[in-house]
Each structure stands twice: as structure tokens, then as C-alpha cells.
C-alpha positions in Angstrom: 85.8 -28.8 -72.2 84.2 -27.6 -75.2 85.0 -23.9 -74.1 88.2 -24.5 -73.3 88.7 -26.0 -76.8 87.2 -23.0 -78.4 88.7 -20.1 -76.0 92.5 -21.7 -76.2 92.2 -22.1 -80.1 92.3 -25.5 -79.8 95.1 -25.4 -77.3 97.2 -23.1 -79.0 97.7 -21.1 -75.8 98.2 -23.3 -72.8 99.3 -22.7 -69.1 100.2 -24.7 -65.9 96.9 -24.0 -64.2 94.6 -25.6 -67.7 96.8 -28.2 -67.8 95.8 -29.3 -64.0 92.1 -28.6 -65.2 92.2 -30.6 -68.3 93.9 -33.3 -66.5 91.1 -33.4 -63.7 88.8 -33.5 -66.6 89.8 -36.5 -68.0 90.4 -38.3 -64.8 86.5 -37.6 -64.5 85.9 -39.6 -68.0 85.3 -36.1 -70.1 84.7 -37.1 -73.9 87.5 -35.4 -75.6 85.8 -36.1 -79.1 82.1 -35.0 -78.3 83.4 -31.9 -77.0 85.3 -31.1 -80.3 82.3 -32.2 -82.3 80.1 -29.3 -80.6 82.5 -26.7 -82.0 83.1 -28.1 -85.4 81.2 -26.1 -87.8 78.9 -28.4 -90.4 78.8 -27.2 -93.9 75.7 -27.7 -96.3 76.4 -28.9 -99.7 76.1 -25.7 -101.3 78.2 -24.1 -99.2 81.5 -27.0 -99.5 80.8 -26.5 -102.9 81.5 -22.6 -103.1 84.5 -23.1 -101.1 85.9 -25.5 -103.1 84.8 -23.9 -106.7 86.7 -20.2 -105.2 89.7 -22.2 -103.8 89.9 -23.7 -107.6 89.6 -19.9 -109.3 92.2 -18.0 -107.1 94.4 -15.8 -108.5 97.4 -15.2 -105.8 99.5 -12.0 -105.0 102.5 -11.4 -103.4 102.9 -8.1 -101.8 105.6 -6.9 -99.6 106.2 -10.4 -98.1 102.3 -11.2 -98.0 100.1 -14.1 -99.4 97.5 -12.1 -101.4 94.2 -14.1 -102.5 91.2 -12.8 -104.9 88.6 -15.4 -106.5 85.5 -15.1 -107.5 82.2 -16.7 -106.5 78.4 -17.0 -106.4 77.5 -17.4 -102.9 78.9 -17.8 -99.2 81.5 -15.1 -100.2 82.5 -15.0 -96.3 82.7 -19.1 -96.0 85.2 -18.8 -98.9 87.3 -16.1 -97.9 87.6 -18.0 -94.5 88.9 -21.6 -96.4 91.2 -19.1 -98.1 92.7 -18.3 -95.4 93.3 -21.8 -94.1 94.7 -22.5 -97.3 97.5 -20.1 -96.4 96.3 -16.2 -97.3 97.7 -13.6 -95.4 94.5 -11.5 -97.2 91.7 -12.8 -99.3 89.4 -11.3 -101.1 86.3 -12.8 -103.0 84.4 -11.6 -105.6 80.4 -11.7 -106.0 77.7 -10.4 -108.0 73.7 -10.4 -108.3 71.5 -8.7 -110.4 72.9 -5.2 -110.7 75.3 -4.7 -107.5 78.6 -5.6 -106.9 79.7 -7.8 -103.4 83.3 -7.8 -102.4 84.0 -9.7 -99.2 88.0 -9.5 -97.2 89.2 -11.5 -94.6 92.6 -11.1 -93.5 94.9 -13.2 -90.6 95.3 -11.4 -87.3 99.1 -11.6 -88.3 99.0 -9.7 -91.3 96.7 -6.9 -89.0 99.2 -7.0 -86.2 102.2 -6.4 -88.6 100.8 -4.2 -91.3 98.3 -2.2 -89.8 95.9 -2.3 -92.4 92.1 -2.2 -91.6 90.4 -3.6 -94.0 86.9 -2.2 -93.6 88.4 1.5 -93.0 92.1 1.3 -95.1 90.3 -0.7 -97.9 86.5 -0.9 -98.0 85.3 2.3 -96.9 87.3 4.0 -99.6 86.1 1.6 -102.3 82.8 2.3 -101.4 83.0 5.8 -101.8 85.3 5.8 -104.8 82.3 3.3 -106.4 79.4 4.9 -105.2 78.7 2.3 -102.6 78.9 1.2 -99.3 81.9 -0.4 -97.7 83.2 -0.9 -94.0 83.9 -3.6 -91.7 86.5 -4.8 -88.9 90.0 -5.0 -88.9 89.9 -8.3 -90.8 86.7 -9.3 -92.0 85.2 -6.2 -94.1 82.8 -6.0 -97.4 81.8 -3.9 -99.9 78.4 -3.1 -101.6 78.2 -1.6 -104.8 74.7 -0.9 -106.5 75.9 -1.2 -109.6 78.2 -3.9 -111.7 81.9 -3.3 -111.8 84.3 -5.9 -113.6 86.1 -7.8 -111.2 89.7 -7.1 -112.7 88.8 -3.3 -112.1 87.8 -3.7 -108.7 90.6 -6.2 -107.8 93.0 -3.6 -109.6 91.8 -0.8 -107.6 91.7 -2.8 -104.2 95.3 -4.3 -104.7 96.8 -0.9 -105.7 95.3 0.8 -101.9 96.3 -2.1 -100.5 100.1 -1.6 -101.6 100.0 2.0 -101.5 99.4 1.3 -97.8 102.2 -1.4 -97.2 104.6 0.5 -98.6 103.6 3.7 -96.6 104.0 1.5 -93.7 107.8 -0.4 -94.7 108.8 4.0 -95.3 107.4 4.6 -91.9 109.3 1.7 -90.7 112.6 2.9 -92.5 112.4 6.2 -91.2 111.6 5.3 -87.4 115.1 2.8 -87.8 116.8 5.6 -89.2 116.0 7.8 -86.4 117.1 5.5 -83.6 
């Protein structure tokens, strides 16, 4: 049960066929609640704390329709890019540093990939990295950013937010040209 939880998304996708199965399941006394418990992920204390402090220091975007999020943080940049995201961010970047280097963590939704294209570890962090003289990369919606160095925050959010609108409105041109064409 716990698999089917996890692999459905929480039954976000559902069929005939794992409807039958879940049903069976329950007949045979399956516990619903210890199977949810498995997958639910424990925070420590430091970590709740992080999220909570970035969710408190956001600073949101709108871009071309989209919920963009930067804060800044100390530690579990990931975690808090994640409850960002819950909160409602289509993207959300967080903001780190330790002595002398720079971290800058991205998430973004599977929708905003899907309908904008944009990679985050190639569109976005790869080129920051380069452009900073560090090293950037990632997956389509969870990337980072190491910089051996300190950069302000408002520099490297101004930098990040200006590729990441050059490339939405690249792709709304690309878009207005294909309708034209048909």
C-alpha cells in the first residue's frame, strides 16, 4: 500500500484496475494510516526551522504568468526550496553562503518545466556558473550553483531573474510565431 501511495502521488492518478486492488487491500484489514506514515518525511528541528525562517524572508516574482520565489537561508537550502514550492512557487530559488563561496539552490514544479521549457541546471545554473566563475548544473527542476567566492544576493538574484525572463519571453515569441504560421 505504501508504494501505491507513493507511486500514484498520493492517489492523484488512479485507474479501474487500483481501485479493485486497493479495495482487496482493505477487505484484507491493510492499515491505511501506518502505510502513509512510512512515506511521510520527519523533519529535525533545525531543518523546520530553516523552512520556516526562508518561507518568512521570500521576496516573490511574477514573471510571464509564473509564481517566482527567492529567500535566503543558512542551511537545508534544498528542504526550503521544496516548502516553497508547496507554498505555491512555480520556481524557487534560495540563497546560501559559508565562508567564502556562494550556494544557490532552484527547484521548480514539473508544470512550470512542462510549459516553459526552462532547465534549470542547463538554461539557468550552468550559465551562472560560468558567468561567476563557478560551478552550476542540475536537472530540469532541481539544480544549484557553487560559487568559490561571495557574491551579494541581490546581484545574483538580478542576474538569475533577468536569464530566467530572457528565456520566457524567447519562448512566448516562439509561441507567437508558430500561431502565426498555422
Amino acid at each position: 500500500l505504501t508504494g501505491i501511495i507513493y507511486d500514484s502521488r498520493r492517489f492523484y492518478s488512479l485507474n479501474a484496475n487500483l481501485l479493485q486492488l486497493l479495495s482487496r487491500m482493505f477487505e484484507l484489514n491493510v492499515n491505511y494510516n501506518f502505510a502513509v506514515q512510512l512515506i511521510q518525511k520527519k523533519y529535525d528541528l533545525s531543518e523546520r526551522v530553516a523552512r520556516i525562517k526562508s518561507a518568512s524572508r521570500l521576496k516573490l516574482h511574477k514573471m510571464v504568468g509564473w509564481l517566482i520565489i527567492h529567500s535566503n537561508i543558512g542551511s537545508h537550502e534544498s528542504s526550503s526550496a521544496r516548502a516553497l514550492l508547496d507554498l505555491g512557487a512555480d520556481v524557487a530559488f534560495i540563497y546560501s553562503t559559508r565562508e567564502n563561496e556562494t550556494r544557490f539552490n532552484a527547484r521548480a514544479t514539473q508544470d512550470f518545466f512542462l510549459a516553459t521549457e526552462v532547465h534549470l541546471g542547463k538554461d539557468l545554473m550552468v550559465l551562472l556558473g560560468e558567468e561567476y566563475g563557478g560551478e552550476g548544473g542540475g536537472h530540469s527542476t532541481a539544480a544549484a550553483l557553487n560559487i568559490p567566492k561571495l557574491v551579494p544576493e541581490e546581484q545574483l538574484v538580478k542576474r538569475t531573474l533577468a536569464l530566467l525572463q530572457k528565456r520566457l519571453r524567447n519562448k512566448k515569441q516562439a509561441e507567437n510565431v508558430n500561431e502565426e504560421a498555422n
